[in-house]
Each structure stands twice: as structure tokens, then as C-alpha cells.
C-alpha positions in Angstrom: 102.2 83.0 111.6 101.6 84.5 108.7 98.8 84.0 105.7 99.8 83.2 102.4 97.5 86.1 100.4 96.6 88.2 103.5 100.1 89.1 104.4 100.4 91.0 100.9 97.9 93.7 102.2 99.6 93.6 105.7 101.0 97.2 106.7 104.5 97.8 108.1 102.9 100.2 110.9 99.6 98.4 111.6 97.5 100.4 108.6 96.6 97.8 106.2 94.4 98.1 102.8 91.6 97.0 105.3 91.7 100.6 106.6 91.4 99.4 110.1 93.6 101.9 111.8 96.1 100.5 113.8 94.1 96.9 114.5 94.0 93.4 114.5 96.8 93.2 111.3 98.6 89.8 112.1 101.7 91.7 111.2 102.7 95.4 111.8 105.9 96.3 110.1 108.2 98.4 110.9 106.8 101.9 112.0 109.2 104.0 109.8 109.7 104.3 106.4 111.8 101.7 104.9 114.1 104.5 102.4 114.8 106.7 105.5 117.3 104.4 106.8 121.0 102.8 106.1 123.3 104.0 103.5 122.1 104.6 99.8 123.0 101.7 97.5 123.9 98.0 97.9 124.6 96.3 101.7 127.5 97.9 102.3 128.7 97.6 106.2 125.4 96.0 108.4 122.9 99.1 108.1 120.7 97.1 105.3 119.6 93.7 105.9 117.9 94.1 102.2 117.9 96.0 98.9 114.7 95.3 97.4 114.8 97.1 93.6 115.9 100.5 95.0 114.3 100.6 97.9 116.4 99.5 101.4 115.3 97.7 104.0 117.4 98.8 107.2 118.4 97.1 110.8 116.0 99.2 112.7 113.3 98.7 110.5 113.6 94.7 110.6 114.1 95.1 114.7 110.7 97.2 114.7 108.8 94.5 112.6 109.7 92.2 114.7 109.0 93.9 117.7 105.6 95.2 116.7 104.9 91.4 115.3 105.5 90.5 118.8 103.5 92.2 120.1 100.6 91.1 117.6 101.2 87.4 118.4 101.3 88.2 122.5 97.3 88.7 121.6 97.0 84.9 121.3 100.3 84.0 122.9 100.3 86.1 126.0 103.5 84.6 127.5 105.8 84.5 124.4 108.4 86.4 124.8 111.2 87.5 122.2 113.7 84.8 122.2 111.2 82.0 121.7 109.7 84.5 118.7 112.9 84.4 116.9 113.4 80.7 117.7 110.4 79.7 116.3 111.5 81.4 112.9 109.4 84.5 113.7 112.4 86.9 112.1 112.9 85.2 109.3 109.1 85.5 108.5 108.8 88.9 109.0 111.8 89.7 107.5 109.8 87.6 104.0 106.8 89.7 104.8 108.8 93.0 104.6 110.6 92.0 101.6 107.1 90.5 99.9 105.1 93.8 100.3 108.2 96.1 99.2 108.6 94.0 96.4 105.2 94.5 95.2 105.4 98.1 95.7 108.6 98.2 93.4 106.8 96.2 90.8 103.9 98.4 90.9 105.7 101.5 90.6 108.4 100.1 87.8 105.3 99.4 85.5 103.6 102.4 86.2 100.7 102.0 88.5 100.1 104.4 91.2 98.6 105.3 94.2 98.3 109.6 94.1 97.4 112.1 97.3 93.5 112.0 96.3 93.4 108.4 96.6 95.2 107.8 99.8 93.1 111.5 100.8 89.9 109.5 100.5 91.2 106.0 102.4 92.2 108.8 105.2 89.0 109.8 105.5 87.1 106.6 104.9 88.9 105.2 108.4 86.6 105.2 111.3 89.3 106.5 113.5 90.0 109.7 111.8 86.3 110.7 112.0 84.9 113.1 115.1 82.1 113.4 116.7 79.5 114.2 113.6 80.7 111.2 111.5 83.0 113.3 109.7 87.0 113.5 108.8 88.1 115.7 111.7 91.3 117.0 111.5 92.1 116.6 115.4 90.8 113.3 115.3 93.7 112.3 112.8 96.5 114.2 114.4 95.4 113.1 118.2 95.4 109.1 116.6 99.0 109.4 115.2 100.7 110.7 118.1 99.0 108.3 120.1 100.8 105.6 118.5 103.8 107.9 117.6 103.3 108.3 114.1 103.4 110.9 111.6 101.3 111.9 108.7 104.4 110.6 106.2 104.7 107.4 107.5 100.7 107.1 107.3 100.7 108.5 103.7 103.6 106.2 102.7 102.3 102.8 104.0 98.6 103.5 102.7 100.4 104.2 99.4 101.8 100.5 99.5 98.7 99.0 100.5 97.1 100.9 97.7 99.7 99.5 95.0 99.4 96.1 96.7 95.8 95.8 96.1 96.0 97.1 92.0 98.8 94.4 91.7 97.3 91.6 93.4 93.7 91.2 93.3 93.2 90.9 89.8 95.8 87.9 90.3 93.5 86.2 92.2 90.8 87.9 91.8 87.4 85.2 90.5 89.6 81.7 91.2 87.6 78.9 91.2 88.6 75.6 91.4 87.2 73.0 88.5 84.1 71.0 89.4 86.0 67.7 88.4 88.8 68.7 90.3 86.8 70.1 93.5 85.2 66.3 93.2 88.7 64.8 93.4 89.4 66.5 96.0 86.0 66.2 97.9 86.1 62.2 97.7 89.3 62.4 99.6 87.1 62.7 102.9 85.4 60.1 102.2 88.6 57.5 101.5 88.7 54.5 104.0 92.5 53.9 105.1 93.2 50.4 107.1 96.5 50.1 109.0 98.9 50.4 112.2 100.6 53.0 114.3 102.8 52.0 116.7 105.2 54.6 119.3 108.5 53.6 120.6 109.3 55.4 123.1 112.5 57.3 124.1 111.8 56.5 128.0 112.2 53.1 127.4 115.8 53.0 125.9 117.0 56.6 128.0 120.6 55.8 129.8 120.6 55.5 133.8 124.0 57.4 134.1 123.8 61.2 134.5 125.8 63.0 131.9 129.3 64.2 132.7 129.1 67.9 133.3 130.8 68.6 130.1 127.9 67.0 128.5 125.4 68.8 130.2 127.0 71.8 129.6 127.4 71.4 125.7 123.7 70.0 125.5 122.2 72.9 127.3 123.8 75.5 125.2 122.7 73.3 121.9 119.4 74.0 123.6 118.8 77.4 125.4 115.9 78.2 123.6 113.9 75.3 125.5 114.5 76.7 128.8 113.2 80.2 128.2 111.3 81.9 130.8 108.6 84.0 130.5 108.0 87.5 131.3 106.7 88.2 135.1 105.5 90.7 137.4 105.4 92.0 140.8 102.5 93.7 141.3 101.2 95.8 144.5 97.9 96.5 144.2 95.1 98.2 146.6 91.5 98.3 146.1 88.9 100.3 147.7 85.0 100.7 147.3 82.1 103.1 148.9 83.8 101.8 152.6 86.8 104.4 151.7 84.3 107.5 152.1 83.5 107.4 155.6 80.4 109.4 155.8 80.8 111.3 152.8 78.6 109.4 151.0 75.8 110.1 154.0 72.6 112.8 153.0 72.4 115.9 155.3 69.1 116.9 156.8 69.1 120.0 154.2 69.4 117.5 151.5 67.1 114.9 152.8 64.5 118.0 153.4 65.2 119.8 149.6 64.5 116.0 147.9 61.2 115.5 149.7 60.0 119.1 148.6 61.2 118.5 145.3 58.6 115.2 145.2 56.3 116.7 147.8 53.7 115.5 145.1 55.0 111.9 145.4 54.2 112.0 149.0 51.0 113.4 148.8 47.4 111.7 149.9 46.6 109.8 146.3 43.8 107.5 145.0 44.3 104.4 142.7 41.0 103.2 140.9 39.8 100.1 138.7 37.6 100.6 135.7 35.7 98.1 133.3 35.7 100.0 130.0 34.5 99.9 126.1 35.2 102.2 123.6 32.4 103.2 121.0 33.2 105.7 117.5 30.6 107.7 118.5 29.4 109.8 121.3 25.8 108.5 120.8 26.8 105.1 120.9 28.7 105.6 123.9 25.4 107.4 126.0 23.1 104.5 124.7 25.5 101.9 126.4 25.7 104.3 129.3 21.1 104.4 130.1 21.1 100.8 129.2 23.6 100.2 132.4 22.0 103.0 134.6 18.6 101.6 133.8 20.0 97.8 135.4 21.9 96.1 132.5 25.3 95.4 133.2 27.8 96.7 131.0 29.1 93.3 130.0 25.6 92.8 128.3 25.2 96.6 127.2 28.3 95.9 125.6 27.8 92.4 123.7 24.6 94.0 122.5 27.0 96.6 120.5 29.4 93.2 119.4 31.8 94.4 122.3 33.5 93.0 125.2 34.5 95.5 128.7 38.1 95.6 129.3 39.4 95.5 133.1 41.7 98.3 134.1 43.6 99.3 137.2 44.7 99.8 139.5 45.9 102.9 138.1 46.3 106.7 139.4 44.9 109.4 137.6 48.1 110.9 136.3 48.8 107.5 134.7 45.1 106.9 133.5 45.4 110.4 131.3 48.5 109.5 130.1 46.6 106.2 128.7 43.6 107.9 127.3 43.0 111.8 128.0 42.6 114.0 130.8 38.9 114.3 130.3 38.2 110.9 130.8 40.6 110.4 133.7 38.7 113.4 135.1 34.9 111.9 134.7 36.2 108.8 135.3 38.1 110.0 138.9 34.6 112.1 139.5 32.3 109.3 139.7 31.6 107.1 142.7 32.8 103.5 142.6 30.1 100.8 141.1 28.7 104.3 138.8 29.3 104.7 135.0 31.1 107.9 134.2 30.0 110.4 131.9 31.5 109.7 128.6 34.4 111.3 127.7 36.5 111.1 124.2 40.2 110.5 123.6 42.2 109.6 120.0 40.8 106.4 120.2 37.0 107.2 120.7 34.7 107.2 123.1 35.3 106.0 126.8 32.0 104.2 128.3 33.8 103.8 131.9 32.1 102.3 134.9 34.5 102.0 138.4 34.8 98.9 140.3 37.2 99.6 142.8 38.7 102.8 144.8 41.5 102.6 147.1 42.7 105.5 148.3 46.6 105.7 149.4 47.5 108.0 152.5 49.7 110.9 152.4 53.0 110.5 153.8 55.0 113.2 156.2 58.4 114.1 155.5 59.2 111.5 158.3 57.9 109.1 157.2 59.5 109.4 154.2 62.6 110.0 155.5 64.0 106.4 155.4 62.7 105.9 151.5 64.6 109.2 150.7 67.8 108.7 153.0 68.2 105.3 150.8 68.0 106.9 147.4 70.2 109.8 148.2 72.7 107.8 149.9 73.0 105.5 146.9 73.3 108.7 144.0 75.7 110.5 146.3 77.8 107.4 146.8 78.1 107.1 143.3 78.8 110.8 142.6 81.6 111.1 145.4 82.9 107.6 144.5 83.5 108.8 141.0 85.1 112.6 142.0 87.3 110.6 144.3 88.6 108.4 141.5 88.7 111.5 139.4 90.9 113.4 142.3 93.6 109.8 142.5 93.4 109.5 138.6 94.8 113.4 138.7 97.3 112.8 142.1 98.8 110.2 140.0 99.5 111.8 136.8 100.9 114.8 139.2 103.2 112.1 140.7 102.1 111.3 143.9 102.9 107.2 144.8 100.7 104.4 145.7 101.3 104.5 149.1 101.0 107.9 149.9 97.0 107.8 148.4 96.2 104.5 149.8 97.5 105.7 153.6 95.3 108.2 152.9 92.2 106.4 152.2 93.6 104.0 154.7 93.9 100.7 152.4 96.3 97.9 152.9 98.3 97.2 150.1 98.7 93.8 148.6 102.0 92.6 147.0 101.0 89.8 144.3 103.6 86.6 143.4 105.4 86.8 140.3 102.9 86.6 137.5 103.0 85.9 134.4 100.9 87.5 131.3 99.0 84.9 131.1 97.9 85.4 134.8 99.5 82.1 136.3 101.8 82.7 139.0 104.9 81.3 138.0 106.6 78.3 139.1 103.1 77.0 140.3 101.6 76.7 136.7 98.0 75.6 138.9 97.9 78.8 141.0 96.2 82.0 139.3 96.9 85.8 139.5 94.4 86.9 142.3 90.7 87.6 140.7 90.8 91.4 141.3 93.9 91.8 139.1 93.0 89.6 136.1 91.3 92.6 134.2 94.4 94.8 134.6 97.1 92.2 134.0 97.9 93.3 130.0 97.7 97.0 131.2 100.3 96.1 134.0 102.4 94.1 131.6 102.8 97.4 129.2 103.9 99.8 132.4 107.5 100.7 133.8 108.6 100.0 137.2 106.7 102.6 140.0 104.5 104.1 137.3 100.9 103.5 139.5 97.3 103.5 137.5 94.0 103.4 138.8 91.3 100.9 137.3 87.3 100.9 137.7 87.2 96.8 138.3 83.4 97.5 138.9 81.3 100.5 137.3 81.0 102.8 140.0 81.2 100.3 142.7 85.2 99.0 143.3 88.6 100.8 142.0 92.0 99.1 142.1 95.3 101.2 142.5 98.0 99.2 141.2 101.7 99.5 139.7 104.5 97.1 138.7 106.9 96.6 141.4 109.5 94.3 139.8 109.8 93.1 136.4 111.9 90.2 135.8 112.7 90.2 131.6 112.3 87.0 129.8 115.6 84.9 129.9 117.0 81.7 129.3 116.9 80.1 132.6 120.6 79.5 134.3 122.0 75.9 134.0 122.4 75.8 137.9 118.7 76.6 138.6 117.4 74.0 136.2 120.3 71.1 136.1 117.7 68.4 137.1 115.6 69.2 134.4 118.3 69.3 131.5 119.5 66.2 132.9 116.2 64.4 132.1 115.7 66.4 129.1 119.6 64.9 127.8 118.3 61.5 129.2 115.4 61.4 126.8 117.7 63.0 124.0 119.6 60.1 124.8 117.1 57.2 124.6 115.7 59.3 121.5 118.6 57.9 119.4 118.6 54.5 120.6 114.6 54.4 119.6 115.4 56.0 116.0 117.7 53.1 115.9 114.8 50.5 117.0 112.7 52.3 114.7 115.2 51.5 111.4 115.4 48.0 112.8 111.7 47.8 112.7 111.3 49.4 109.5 113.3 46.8 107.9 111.7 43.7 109.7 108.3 45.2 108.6 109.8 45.3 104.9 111.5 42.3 105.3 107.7 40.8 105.3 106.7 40.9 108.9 103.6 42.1 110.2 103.8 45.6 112.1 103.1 44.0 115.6 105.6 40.7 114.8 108.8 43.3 114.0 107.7 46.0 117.5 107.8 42.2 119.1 111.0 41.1 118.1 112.6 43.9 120.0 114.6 43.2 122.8 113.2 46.4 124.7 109.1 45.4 125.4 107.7 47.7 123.2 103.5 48.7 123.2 101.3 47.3 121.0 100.5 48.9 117.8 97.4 50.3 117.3 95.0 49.3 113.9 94.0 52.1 112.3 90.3 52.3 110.4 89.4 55.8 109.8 88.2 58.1 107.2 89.5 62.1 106.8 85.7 63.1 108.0 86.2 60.9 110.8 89.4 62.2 111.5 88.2 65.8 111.4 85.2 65.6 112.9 86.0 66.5 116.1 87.5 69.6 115.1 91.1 69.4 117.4 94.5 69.2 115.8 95.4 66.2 114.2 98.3 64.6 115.6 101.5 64.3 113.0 101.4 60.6 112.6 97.9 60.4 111.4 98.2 63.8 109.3 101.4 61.4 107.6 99.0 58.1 107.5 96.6 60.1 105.0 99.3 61.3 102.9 100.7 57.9 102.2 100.9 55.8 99.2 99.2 52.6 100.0 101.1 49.6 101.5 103.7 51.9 102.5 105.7 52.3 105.9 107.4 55.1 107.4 108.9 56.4 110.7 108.1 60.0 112.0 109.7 61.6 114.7 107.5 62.5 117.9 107.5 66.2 119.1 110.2 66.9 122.4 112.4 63.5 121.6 109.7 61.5 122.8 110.5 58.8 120.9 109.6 57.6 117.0 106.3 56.6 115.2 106.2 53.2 112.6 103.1 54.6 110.5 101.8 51.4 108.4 99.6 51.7 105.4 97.8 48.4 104.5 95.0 49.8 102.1 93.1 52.5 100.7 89.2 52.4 99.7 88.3 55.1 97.5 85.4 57.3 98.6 82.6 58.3 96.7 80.5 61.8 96.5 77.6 63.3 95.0 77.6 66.5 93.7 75.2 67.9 96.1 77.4 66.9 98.8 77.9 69.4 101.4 81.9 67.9 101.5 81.6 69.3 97.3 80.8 72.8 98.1 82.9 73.0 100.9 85.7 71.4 99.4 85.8 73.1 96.3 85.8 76.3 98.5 88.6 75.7 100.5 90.7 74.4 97.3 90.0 77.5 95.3 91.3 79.4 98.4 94.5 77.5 98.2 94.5 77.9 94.4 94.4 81.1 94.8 97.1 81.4 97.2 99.1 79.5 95.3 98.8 82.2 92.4 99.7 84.7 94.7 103.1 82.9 95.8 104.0 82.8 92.6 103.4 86.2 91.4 105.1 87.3 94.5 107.9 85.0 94.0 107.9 86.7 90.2 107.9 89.7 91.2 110.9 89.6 93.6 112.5 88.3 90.7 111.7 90.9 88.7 113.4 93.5 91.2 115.6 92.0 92.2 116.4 91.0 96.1 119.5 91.0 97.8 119.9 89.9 101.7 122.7 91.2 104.4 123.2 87.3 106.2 125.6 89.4 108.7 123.6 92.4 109.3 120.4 90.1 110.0 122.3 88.1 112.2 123.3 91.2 114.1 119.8 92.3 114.3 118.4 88.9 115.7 121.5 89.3 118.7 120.1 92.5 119.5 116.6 91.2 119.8 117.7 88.6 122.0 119.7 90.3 124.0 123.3 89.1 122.7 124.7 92.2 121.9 
């Protein structure tokens, strides 16, 4: 969850050294300052879970971290809910990660380095969020962002400071690491390595018991194992949507508008001409009359034209207005003056002058206000709809900040109201993991899964063209699911836990056939259970990483194995046990103009670098000493989970 070097510049309230305010920090800490809480000195009682040098870190802030780190991982992890956090060792990590960065801020301060009020001034005002609407700091803009994510200008000041001291401690740690090119080439040849051998699964199916367990048993597994049968968060939702149907006829023009718009573009509707012209533009005037008598005196103007080195251009149809716009008014005048198949008078404009001859007229009727009045009706229906759509969104959006419920404004708009399944974050409706959340309420479902209870919001699903009303109706907390409502499913999970020992004890009998000198597929076939085959195993790392997904434990273990080894892994959910058999190893070659060298001596500089980091970190807490409350951070992970 959380990355080696990047973690040092994370920020216990979401305001890293990045001076991104308040985003996409894999860890926010705790959104107080760590001195303010617990009793000075030492871990007396349970209100410090640490003493860092001299500063404390206290319950609440630990509970905060790992509340707001939550919260960070939800963004890829929708349905993740506390319990499995802390079971996954999410507390412990954030509780390193607050311990890390206050370490390095102790060790900056005890050896002097600082981080004063200009230099956090100028990161305050270098953060996009602060700024108003001329680019500049604006004091509103900074006061109106804290207090929307409850902060205050302290706790801003004080975690900038940190990150400050973080960044003079740490990046000239790291700062230019490079790994060696002999090394990188090492390193880089690995992907190239050819490694021949088996892999073979015994499965925990095959050897699970037939008997149920006795309900003692059941019982005592099921508590060894309430974090597998947590439940998600999930929602009730009632929801109504409405769209331009909702306004009746308020949307509809009146005859006084439908009367005021055609007066307003009486000009649209008047009697108009469109012409086509053929047309060549001389520098000078004199040019442009001697092209002009040679095609009144019977040339045509292509030839008049070639004569000069030019060639007409066709254009049209166009209106007059438009024509000007193109050229200038006086030679959309001559040319709108002559008679079609005559050569206009020529006529300058910025790019010369304009031999025109017209080849076409068509001259477009005038239309009366009625027979307008359909055109018009359209448009005005449409930009009123939008209008009164939008004012009547406005109007809800206010009712419902006032207090008003969800079913009193959609009887009035005369809606139906919809009442979703349970949902969960992820928008599956749960229980029945291949049904989704209904289409109109995907956008809304991380809004409705930060509401309370009866707290109703309106959402624009489609600019201007659908709303949706919605609120949470029931909220049903993430739990550990009750024995009695899952009993079949802890009975075949016990089952497998079951048949999982008996295959770890296949697997040792294996291991020893197979270094007892029999082959991997003679020792899975000398089992009394059948066993599948074993599968031979040709592959190279680029092979193995070329299609980009995870690699599966057993083959991450075959390429870290010494060669003409054998080893037994453990599959994920006591599915059984892996025999991973390593026959031989052909060393891989690379040039130094290898992609696999520059990408390999990238990556490896990385980790060199992070590992300089981990142990100047590790250093440092040394330095300043570190001293952990076990019972206080046990109190805090009950509380979290709901123990208390």
C-alpha cells in the first residue's frame, strides 16, 4: 500500500511536498497535529501509541490516519471496508508511515535544518487551489479550501513544514543514484535466463473430509477466521429522475414571444438573393480592366485570365452579406449590381483587385411570420426548455437545502420514485455479484456512499437534459457476516482447511520421494490420492512478463531458485500446495544497446535508491529514538473495528 521513497513526502492531512492540495496522496495522515494530543512525556496510560524524539503520536491521530488512508485506498478498492483494511495490515502500515515522516522531521530539526514562515508562505501560494480567479494567491480562496475539508491554517502550516524538512533531509540521500553499468548488465541478463522444470498442484479438494464439523468446530474455526466473511458496505437508495416531460407546457413559446423573435430576425426572413461568381484577382487596377475588355470584347475569362499566368476561381453560392465579409463591400456591391453571365466592374479589397463575372442568380423568397412560425416555435421551444429546466433544478437544489424531502418535490413534479436493491460501492447489487446498480444511478453511487440517512441531492445525469433526485434510504455498515447466515459456506471453507493439511502432508511426502531421486511426475504418481500431472516448465523472465498480468506465486518462486532445487509453496485460500522443481538454468546474454539494459538499469537504480532511503530512515529512527504503546494500538485497532 505504501511506496518505499514516496511515502517519506506523504502528508498526514493530504498536503504533501507535491503541493497538490488535498489530492491523490496514497496516504493522508492524521488531520491534526501530532503534539496537540495525549499526555506530555513517555506512554503513560493508552493516549500515545508513540513517542517519536519528543514529539507524540496520539490514539486519535493513529484512528484519523487510518481512517483518511481508507478512504484513499476506497479510490481503487471501492468496496473495502475498515475491518478488512486493518486485517490486511493497513494499521500497522500507517502507523510506520506516521512514525517514518515524524522521525525525519525530528532528525531535521535536532541537526538544525529548518523550514521558516517565508518558505512555507511561498509553497501556500504556489498551490493551484489557493489561487482566485486572476491566477493569484487569494486570500478567500485559502480560507474557503480549509474549511471545506475542516482544516485550519495551523495544521496546513505545520504539515507543509514537515514536508519541507522531509524533502532537505531526503533528496540529497538519493538524490543522482544510478546503478553501475556492470551491475545493471547483471541484472538485465536475468530476463533473458532460460529455466527448464516442473510445477505440479495438489489440491486440498481432493484430500477435504466428507463429515461436517461438529458445531464446536465450526464455531472455533469461524472465529479464527472472521475476517474472511466480511461484508461490504451497501445502500438503499430511492431515487427519481425527471427530464423536459416534468414542465408541462412551460417549456411552450407564447404568441408574444414567437412574434418578438421573428421581428428580432425580420432580416433573416426577408426576400434574399444567393449568386455564383468565377473570379481572378490582379495587383493592379489596370490589370484588372484589361482582363475585364478582353471578356466584354468575346474572350472568356478563363483565357483572359491564362493570358495574365492565372486561373478563375468558382465561388458561390453565397449571399451578399457573406461575399463582403470574404472580400469587401464594394465588390459584393458591383458584383450584386451586375446581371448574371456580365463581368462586374472591378472593385478592390486587401487582397487586390476583384475581376468578377456572375454565373448564376437564385433568388430566395421572403418568408411571412407564418411561415416562419414552425422554424421559430422549434428554436424557442428548445432554449426555453433548457432555461426553465435549469431554474427548476435551481428552485429543487434550494427546496432541498431548506429541508424539504424527496417525496414531497417529486409528488409535485409528479415522478414515481424508485427504491434500488442493496448496492454496493462498487455498484453490484449484493448477493447477486452479476446484477449491476441500475444505469441512471452509477454516476452518483460514490456521492451516495458519502451521505447520511434522508439527506436527498439532486444530480444533472445529462447536461441540461435529465436530473436525478436521490437520497440513502438504508445503510447497512460493513460487518462480519453472522455464523447462522453463512454456516454452509464456513463448513466448506473448514472442509478445504481440512484437506489443506492432509495435502501439506502429501506435499512433504512428495518432496522427499523427489529428493530421494525420483522424477517430479514418478513421486505426484506414487500417491495414493490420483493426483494431476505436473506441468514442464520452459520459460524465460521476458516470457513470463510479457503479457503484463500478475505473475502467479509459484512461478515468481521458480525464478528465484537455485538450480536443481525443489520446494513446496502454499496456494492462496487453502487451496492446496505447489511442488516447484528446478532442473536447470541457462544463462542469458545482452548487449549493451539492449532496450532490457536501459530499462533494467532504470528500474534497479530506483530500487537502489529506495533502498538508501530505508536505511536512512531506519537510521534516523534510531537516532530519535522510537518507542511504541502495543496496548494503546491495540485499543485503537478495536475501535476501528468496531470492538469497543
Amino acid at each position: 500500500m505504501i511506496n518505499s521513497f514516496r511515502r517519506f513526502f506523504q502528508s498526514k492531512i493530504g498536503l504533501g511536498i507535491t503541493l497538490a492540495f488535498l489530492a491523490v496522496i496514497g496516504f493522508a495522515f492524521a488531520s491534526m497535529d501530532v503534539s496537540s494530543s495525549g499526555t506530555f512525556g513517555g506512554l503513560s496510560g493508552t493516549s500515545n501509541v508513540a513517542v517519536v524524539g519528543d514529539e507524540r503520536v496520539g490514539t486519535g491521530d493513529l484512528s484519523q490516519a487510518a481512517t483518511n488512508a481508507l478512504d484513499q485506498v476506497r479510490q481503487n478498492n471501492p468496496t473495502i471496508a475498515m475491518p478488512s483494511f486493518i486485517a490486511e495490515g493497513g494499521l500497522e502500515q500507517v502507523l510506520e508511515s506516521v512514525i517514518d515522516r515524524t522521525a525525519i522531521a525530528e532528525f531535521a530539526r535536532k541537526y538544525g535544518l529548518r523550514a521558516g514562515t517565508n518558505l512555507v508562505n511561498s509553497e501556500i501560494r504556489r498551490i493551484p487551489a489557493f489561487r482566485g480567479p486572476d491566477g493569484s494567491f487569494s486570500e478567500d480562496a485559502y480560507r474557503g479550501a480549509l474549511g471545506q475539508q475542516g482544516l485550519s491554517d495551523a495544521m496546513v502550516r505545520d504539515d507543509l513544514s514537515r514536508g519541507l524538512l522531509a524533502q532537505q533531509v531526503m533528496v540529497p540521500t538519493t538524490f543522482g543514484t544510478q546503478l553501475p553499468d556492470k551491475l545493471a548488465s547483471r541484472y538485465a541478463a536475468l530476463f533473458k535466463e532460460r529455466r527448464t522444470g516442473s510445477l505440479g498442484l495438489i489440491p486440498s479438494a481432493l484430500f477435504a473430509p466428507e463429515k461436517d464439523p461438529t458445531a464446536a468446530e465450526l464455531q472455533a474455526f469461524y472465529r479464527g477466521n472472521r475476517s474472511d466473511y466480511i461484508r461490504p458496505e451497501r445502500r438503499v437508495l430511492r431515487y427519481a429522475s425527471f427530464d423536459t416531460d416534468a414542465l408541462g407546457d412551460r417549456a411552450e413559446p407564447t404568441e408574444q414571444e414567437l412574434r418578438a423573435r421573428y421581428n428580432e430576425n425580420r432580416a433573416q426572413y426577408a426576400a434574399s438573393e444567393e449568386r455564383s461568381f468565377s473570379q481572378v484577382i490582379v495587383p493592379t487596377q489596370q490589370a484588372a480592366n484589361a482582363i475585364r475588355n478582353r471578356v466584354t470584347g468575346g474572350e472568356s475569362l478563363a483565357a483572359a485570365a491564362r493570358e495574365a499566368g492565372l486561373e478563375p476561381a468558382a465561388i458561390g453560392p453565397v449571399a451578399r452579406a457573406d461575399f463582403a465579409s470574404q472580400t469587401s463591400p464594394a465588390v459584393a456591391q458591383a458584383a450584386f449590381e451586375t446581371q448574371e453571365g456580365r463581368i462586374a466592374t472591378p472593385a478592390r479589397s486587401g487582397l487586390g483587385w476583384h475581376v468578377v463575372q456572375v454565373t448564376d442568380v437564385t433568388a430566395i423568397g421572403g418568408r411571412s411570420f407564418e411561415q416562419a412560425r414552425s422554424e421559430i416555435q422549434t428554436a424557442l421551444r428548445e432554449e426555453k426548455r433548457r432555461r426553465v429546466v435549469n431554474e427548476l433544478a435551481a428552485s429543487i437544489e434550494e427546496r432541498l437545502s431548506d429541508g424539504e424531502s424527496l417525496a414531497d418535490i417529486a409528488g409535485e413534479l409528479d415522478i414515481e420514485i424508485a427504491t434500488s436493491r442493496p448496492l454496493t460501492a462498487a455498484g453490484l447489487v449484493y448477493g447477486t455479484p452479476d446484477q449491476q446498480a441500475p444505469d441512471i444511478l452509477r454516476p452518483v453511487l460514490p456521492t451516495a456512499f458519502q451521505m447520511e440517512e434522508g439527506e436527498p441531492q439532486l444530480a444533472e445525469v445529462e447536461a441540461g437534459e435529465t436530473f436525478l433526485l436521490f437520497e440513502t434510504s438504508t445503510i447497512t455498515e460493513s460487518a462480519t457476516a453472522p455464523l447462522s447466515e453463512i454456516e454452509d459456506e464456513v463448513t466448506a471453507a473448514w472442509k478445504l482447511a481440512r484437506g489443506a493439511v492432509a495435502a501439506r502432508a502429501a506435499a512433504d511426502r512428495i518432496l522427499d520421494r523427489i529428493e530421494g531421486g525420483q522424477s517430479v511426475v514418478e513421486a505426484f504418481a506414487a500417491e495414493e490420492t490420483r493426483l494431476p500431472r505436473p506441468d514442464a516448465l520452459a520459460l524465460t523472465r521476458e516470457e513470463l512478463l510479457q503479457n503484463r498480468q500478475r505473475v502467479i506465486p509459484p512461478l515468481a518462486l521458480f525464478f528465484s531458485m537455485a538450480e536443481g532445487s525443489t520446494k513446496q509453496l502454499e496456494a492462496e485460500n487453502d487451496n492446496g500446495w505447489f511442488i516447484v522443481d528446478l532442473d536447470d538454468i541457462e544463462a542469458g546474454l545482452i548487449a549493451s544497446d539492449d532496450p532490457l539494459f536501459a530499462q533494467a538499469k532504470a528500474q534497479f537504480s530506483q530500487t537502489l535508491s529506495d533502498e538508501y532511503s530505508r536505511q536512512f530512515v531506519a537510521a534516523m529512527r534510531a537516532d530519535v529514538g522510537v518507542e511504541t504503546n502495543d496496548e494503546a494500538i491495540a485499543a485503537v485497532r478495536r475501535a476501528l473495528v468496531g470492538e469497543n
